[in-house]
C-alpha positions in Angstrom: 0.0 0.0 0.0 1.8 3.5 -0.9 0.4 7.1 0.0 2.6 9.6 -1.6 1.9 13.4 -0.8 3.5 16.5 -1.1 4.9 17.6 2.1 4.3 21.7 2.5 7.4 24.3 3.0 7.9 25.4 6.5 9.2 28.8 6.5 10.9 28.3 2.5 12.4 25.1 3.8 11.0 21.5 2.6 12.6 18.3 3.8 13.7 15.0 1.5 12.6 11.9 3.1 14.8 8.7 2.9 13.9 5.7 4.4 14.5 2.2 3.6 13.0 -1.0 5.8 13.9 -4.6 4.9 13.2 -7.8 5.9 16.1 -10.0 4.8 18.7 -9.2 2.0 22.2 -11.8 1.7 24.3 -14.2 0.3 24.7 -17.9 0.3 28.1 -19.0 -0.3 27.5 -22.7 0.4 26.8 -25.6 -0.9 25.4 -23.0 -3.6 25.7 -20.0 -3.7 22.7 -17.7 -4.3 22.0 -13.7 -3.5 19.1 -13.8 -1.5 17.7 -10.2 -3.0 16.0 -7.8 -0.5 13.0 -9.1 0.4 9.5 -7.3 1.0 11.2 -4.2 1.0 9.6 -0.8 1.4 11.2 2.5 0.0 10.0 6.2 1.1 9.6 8.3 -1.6 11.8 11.6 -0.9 7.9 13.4 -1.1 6.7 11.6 2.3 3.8 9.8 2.6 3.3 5.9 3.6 4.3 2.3 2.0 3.9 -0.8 3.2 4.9 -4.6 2.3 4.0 -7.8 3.5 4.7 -11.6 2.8 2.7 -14.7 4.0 4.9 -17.5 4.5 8.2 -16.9 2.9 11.2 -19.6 3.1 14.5 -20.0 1.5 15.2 -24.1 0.9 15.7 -24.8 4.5 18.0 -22.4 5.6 15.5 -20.2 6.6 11.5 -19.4 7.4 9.2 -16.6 8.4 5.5 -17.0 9.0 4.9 -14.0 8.3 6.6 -10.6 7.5 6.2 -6.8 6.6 8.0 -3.3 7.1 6.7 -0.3 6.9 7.9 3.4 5.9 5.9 6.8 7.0 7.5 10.6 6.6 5.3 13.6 7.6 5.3 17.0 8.8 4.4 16.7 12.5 1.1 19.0 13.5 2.3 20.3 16.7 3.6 23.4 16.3 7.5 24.1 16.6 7.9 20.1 15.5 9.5 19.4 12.4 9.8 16.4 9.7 9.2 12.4 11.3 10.0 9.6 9.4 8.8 6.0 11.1 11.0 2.9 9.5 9.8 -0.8 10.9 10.4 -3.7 9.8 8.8 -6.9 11.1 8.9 -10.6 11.2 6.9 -13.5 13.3 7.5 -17.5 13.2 11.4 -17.1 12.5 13.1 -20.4 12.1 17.0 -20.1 10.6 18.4 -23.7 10.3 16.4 -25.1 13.1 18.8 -23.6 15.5 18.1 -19.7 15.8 14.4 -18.9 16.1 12.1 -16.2 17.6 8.2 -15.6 17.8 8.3 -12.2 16.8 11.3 -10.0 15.8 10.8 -5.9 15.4 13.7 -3.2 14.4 11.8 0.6 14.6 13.7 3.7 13.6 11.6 7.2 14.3 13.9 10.1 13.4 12.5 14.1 14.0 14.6 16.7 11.6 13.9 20.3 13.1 12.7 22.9 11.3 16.0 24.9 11.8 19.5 22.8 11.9 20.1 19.5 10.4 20.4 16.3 12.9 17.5 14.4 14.1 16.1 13.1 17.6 16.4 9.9 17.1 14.0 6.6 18.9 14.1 3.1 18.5 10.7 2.9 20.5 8.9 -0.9 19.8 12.5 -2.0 18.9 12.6 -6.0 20.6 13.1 -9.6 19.9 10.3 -11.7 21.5 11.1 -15.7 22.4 14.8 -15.9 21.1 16.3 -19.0 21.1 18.9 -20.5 20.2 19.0 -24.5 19.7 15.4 -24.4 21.9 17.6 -22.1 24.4 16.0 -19.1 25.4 18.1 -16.0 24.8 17.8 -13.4 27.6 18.5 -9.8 25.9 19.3 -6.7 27.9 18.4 -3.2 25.8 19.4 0.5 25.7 17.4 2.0 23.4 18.6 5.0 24.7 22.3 4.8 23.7 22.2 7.8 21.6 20.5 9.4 24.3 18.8 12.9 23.3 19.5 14.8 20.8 23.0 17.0 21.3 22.5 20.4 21.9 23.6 23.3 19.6 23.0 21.0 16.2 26.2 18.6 16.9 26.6 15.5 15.6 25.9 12.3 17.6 29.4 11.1 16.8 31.6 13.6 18.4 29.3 14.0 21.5 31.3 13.1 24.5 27.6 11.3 26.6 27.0 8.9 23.2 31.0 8.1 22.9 31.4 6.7 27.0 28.8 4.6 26.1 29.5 3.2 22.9 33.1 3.2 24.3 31.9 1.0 27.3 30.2 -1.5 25.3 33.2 -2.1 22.7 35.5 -2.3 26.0 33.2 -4.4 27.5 33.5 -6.9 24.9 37.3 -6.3 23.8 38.4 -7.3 28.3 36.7 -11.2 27.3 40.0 -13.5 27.1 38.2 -15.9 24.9 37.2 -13.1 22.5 38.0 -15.2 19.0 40.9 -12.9 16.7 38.2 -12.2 13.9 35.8 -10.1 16.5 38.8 -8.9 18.7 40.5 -7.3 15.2 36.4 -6.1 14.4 36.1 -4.5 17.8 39.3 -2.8 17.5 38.7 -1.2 14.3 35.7 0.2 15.8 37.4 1.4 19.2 40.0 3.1 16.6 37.4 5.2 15.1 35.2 6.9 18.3 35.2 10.5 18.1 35.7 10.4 14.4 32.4 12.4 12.5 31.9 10.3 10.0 29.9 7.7 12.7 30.2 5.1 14.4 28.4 1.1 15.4 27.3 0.1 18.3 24.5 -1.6 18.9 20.6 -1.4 21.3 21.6 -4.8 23.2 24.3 -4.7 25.4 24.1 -8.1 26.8 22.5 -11.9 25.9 22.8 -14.6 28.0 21.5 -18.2 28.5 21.8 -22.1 28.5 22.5 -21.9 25.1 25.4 -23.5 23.5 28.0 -21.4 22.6 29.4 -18.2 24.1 28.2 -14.7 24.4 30.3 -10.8 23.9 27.8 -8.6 24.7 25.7 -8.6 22.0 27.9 -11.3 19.8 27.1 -14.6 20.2 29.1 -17.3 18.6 27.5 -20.8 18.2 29.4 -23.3 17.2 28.8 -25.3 13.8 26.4 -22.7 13.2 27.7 -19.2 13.1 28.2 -15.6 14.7 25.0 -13.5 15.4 25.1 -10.0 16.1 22.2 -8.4 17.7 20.5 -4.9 17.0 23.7 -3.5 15.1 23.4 0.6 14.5 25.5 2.1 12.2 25.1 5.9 12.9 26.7 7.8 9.8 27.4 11.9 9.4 28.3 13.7 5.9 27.8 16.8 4.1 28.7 19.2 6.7 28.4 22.6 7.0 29.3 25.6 9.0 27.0 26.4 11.5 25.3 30.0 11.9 27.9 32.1 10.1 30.9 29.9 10.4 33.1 32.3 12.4 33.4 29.9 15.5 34.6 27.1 13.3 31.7 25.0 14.3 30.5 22.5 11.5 26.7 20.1 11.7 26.3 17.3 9.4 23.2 18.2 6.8 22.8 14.4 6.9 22.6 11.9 9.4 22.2 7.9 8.6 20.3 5.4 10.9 20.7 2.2 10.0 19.4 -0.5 12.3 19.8 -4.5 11.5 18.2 -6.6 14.0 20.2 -10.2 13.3 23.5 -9.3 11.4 24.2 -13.5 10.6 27.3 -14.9 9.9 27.1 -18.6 8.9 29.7 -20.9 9.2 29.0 -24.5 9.2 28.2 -27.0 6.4 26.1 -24.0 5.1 27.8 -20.5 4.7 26.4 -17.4 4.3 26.2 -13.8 5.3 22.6 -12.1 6.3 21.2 -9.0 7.4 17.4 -9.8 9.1 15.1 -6.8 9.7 16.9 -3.4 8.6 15.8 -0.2 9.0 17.5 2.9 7.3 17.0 6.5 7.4 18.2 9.3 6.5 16.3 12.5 5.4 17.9 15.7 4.7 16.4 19.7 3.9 15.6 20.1 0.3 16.9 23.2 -1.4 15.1 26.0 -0.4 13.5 28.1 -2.6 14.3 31.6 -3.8 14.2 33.5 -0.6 13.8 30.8 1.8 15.8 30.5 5.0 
């Protein structure tokens, strides 16, 4: 179902809407090797309006099964007054079943961005975000959140990725998981790499689980979990991305905001690495709207 609409100019400014939400997207390397191509996908047009996709029943061979599926993209100028430009990007999926060993009643990855109506980076909520009834191998998997990594948005139009609250706690999750002495050399040389670049404003990845735990089989980092004869799962990985920036007011203090800010969001980031291989991304959410051009005379 798609609503497209013309979203009016607030004070000469309009706003591009970007969103993307996806169910599944990958590649099978083996025993065949197959893209899996992005499945029920649903992309905001840069007007605003609503789309919606959904799937009965979808399964891959018998790597992989959903019940049911759909995602969902929405961008609108708010109605309360002073708000500016929301975009809502979900993607859901119920009755998951990959290889008989990772499963979940009901998987949901929500990304709800707010661009003001003067400066350029968004509040940003990952409200509804949650896994319902992992397991692993019949395991349950108990998942501790923080939604609220990012915490709210930095004063004075800054980006996320230079802001000193949303760096000690990104910093204490990748620490957290580079202390672990059994930390394999493939995650420890991941983990490093993103240490390296905190503070950097181009972005950064973290993620909205900080730990899993259970009777499952296999071994936990925070939000890693490594199964063997199976693979390496990654839980609620956001990538948080800054470009295009620009002075801010007149430029004199040296001061620069990013005119575009990325959220991406993947829910199961699956590496598989037994007698099948493949790479998968499961429930993605992107945005990333930015102001329009203004118009002769606009601010």
């Amino acid at each position: 179902m798609a609503r497209v609409h013309d979203v009016p100019a607030v004070n000469g400014r309009k706003h591009e809407f970007h969103a993307d939400a996806t169910v599944l997207s990958g590649n099978l390397h083996l025993p065949l090797k197959q893209a899996i191509e992005p499945q029920v996908r649903a992309h905001l047009f840069h007007k605003g309006g609503y789309l919606s996709e959904h799937e009965e029943e979808y399964r891959m061979e018998g790597v992989i099964y959903f019940k049911r599926s759909y995602s969902q993209v929405a961008g609108n100028l708010a109605t309360k007054k002073g708000h500016g430009w929301s975009t809502l990007c979900t993607t859901v999926i119920e009755g998951m079943n990959i290889l008989e060993v990772l499963t979940a009643d009901r998987v949901v990855g929500q990304v709800i961005t707010e661009h003001p109506l003067e400066g350029h980076v968004p509040h940003i909520s990952f409200l509804g975000t949650r896994f319902e009834n992992l397991r692993i191998a019949g395991h349950p998997v108990h998942v501790e959140y923080d939604l609220n990594v990012l915490g709210p948005k930095p004063a004075d139009d800054a980006p996320y990725a230079t802001h000193k609250p949303v760096l000690e706690r990104v910093r204490k999750q990748h620490k957290r998981i580079l202390e672990r002495e059994d930390l394999s050399d493939e995650l420890k040389a991941i983990y490093n790499q993103h240490s390296s670049k905190l503070g950097a404003p181009e972005g950064f990845e973290c993620s909205l689980v900080t730990h899993a735990t259970g009777g499952f089989p296999g071994v936990s980092f925070g939000n890693v979990i490594y199964v063997p004869d199976f693979g390496t799962i990654t839980l609620a990985k956001l990538e948080v991305t800054h470009d295009k920036y620009a002075p801010i007011g007149d430029g004199t203090d040296g001061k620069k905001s990013p005119k575009a800010t990325t959220v991406k969001l993947t829910m199961i980031d699956l590496k598989l690495g037994c007698a099948i291989e493949g790479d998968m991304a499961v429930a993605t959410t992107s945005s990333n709207g930015i102001p329009a051009p203004n118009p002769p005379g606009g601010a």
